[in-house]
Backbone as CSV, one residue per row, in Angstrom:
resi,resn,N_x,N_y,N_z,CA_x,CA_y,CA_z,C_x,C_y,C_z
1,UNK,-62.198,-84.261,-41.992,-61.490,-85.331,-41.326,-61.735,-85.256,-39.832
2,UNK,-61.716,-86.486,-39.056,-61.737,-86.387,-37.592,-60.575,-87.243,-36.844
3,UNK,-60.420,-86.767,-36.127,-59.803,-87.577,-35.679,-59.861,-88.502,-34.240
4,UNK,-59.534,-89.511,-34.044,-59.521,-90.606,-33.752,-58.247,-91.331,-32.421
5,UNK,-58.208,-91.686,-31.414,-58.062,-91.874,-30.258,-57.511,-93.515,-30.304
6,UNK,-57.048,-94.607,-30.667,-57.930,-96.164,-30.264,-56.613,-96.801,-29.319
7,UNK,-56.880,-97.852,-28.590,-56.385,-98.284,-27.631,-55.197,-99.264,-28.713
8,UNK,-54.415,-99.067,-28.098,-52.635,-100.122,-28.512,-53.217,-101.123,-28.374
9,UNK,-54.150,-102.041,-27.994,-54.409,-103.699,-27.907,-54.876,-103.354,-29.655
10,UNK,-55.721,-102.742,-30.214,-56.080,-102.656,-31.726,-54.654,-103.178,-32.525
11,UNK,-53.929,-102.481,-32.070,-52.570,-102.828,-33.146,-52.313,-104.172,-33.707
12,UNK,-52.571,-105.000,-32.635,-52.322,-106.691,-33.254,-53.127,-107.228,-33.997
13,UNK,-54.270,-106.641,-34.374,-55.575,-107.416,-34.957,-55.315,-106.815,-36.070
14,UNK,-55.406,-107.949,-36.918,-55.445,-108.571,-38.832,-56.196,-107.317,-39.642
15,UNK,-57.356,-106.751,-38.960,-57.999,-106.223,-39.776,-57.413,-104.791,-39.812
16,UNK,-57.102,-104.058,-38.513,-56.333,-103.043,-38.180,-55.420,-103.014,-38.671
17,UNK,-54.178,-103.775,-38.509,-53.081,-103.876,-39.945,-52.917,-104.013,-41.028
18,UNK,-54.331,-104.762,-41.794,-54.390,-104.016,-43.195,-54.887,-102.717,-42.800
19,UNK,-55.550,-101.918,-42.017,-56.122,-100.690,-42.557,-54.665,-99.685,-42.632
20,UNK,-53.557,-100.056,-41.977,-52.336,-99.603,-41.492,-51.677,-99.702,-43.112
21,UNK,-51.660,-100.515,-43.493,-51.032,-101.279,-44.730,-51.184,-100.619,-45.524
22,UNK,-52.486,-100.434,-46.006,-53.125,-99.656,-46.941,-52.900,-98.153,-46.552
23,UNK,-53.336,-97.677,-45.649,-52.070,-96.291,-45.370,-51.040,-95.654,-45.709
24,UNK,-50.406,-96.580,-45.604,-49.366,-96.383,-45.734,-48.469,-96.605,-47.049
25,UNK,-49.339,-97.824,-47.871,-49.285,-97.452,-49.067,-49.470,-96.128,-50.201
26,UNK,-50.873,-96.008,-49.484,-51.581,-94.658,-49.792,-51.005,-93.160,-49.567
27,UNK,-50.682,-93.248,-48.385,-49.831,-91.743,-47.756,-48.928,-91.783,-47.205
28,UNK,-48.272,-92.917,-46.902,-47.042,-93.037,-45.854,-47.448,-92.996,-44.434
29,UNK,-46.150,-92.618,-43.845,-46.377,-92.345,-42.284,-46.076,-91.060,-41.947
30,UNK,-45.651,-90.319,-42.810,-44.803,-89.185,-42.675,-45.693,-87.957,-43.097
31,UNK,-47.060,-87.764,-42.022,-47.906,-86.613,-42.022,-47.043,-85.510,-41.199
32,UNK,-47.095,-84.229,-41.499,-47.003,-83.062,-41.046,-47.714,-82.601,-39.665
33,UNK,-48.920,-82.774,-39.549,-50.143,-83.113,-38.323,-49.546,-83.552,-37.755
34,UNK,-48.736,-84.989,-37.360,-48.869,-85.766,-36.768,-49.713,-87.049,-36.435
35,UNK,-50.686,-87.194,-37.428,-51.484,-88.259,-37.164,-51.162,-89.298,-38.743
36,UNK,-52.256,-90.056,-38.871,-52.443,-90.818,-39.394,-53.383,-91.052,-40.632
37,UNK,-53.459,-91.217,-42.104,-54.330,-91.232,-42.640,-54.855,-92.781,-43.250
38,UNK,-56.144,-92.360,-43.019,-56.920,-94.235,-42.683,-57.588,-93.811,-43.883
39,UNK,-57.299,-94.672,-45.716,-58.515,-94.550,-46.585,-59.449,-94.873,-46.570
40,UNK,-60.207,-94.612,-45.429,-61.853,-94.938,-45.719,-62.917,-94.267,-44.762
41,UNK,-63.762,-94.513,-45.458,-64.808,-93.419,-44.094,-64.863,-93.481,-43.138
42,UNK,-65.205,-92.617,-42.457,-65.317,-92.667,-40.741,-66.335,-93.651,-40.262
43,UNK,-67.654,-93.657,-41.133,-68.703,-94.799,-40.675,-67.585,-96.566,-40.429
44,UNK,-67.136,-96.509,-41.907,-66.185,-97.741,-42.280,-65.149,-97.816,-40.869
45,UNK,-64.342,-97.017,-40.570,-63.564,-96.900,-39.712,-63.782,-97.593,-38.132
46,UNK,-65.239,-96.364,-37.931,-65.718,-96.602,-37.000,-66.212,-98.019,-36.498
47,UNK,-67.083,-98.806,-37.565,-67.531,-100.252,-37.252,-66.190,-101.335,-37.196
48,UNK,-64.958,-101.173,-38.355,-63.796,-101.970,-37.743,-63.528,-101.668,-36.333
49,UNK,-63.025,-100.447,-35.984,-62.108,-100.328,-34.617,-63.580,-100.715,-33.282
50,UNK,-64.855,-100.704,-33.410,-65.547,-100.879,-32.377,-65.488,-102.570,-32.541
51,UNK,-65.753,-103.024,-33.700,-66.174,-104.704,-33.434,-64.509,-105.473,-32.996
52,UNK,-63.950,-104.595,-33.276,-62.242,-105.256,-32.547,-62.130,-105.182,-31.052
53,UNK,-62.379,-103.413,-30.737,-62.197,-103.303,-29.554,-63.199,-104.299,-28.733
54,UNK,-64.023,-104.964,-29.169,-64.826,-106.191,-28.203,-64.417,-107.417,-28.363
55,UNK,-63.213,-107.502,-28.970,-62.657,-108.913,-29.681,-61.692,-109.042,-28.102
């Protein structure tokens, strides 16, 4: 796993809140870590949160 940094403007965008959705379906919010678990690959991950952050 890696983890991951992304700017609060991400939060409002459609695609970012399903990935949130699905999360949280999946694992909740309530990690031990402290972070967040996103079901899908990091490649997957990576191309949502970059083509947003240029939105």
């Amino acid at each position: 796993m890696k983890r991951f940094v992304i700017p609060v403007s991400l939060l409002n965008q459609p695609s970012f809140q399903e990935l949130l959705s699905i999360a949280e379906e999946e694992f909740g919010f309530s990690n031990p870590m402290g972070g967040l678990i996103i079901p899908c690959t990091e490649e997957i991950f990576v191309n949502i949160t970059s083509g947003l952050h240029r939105l």
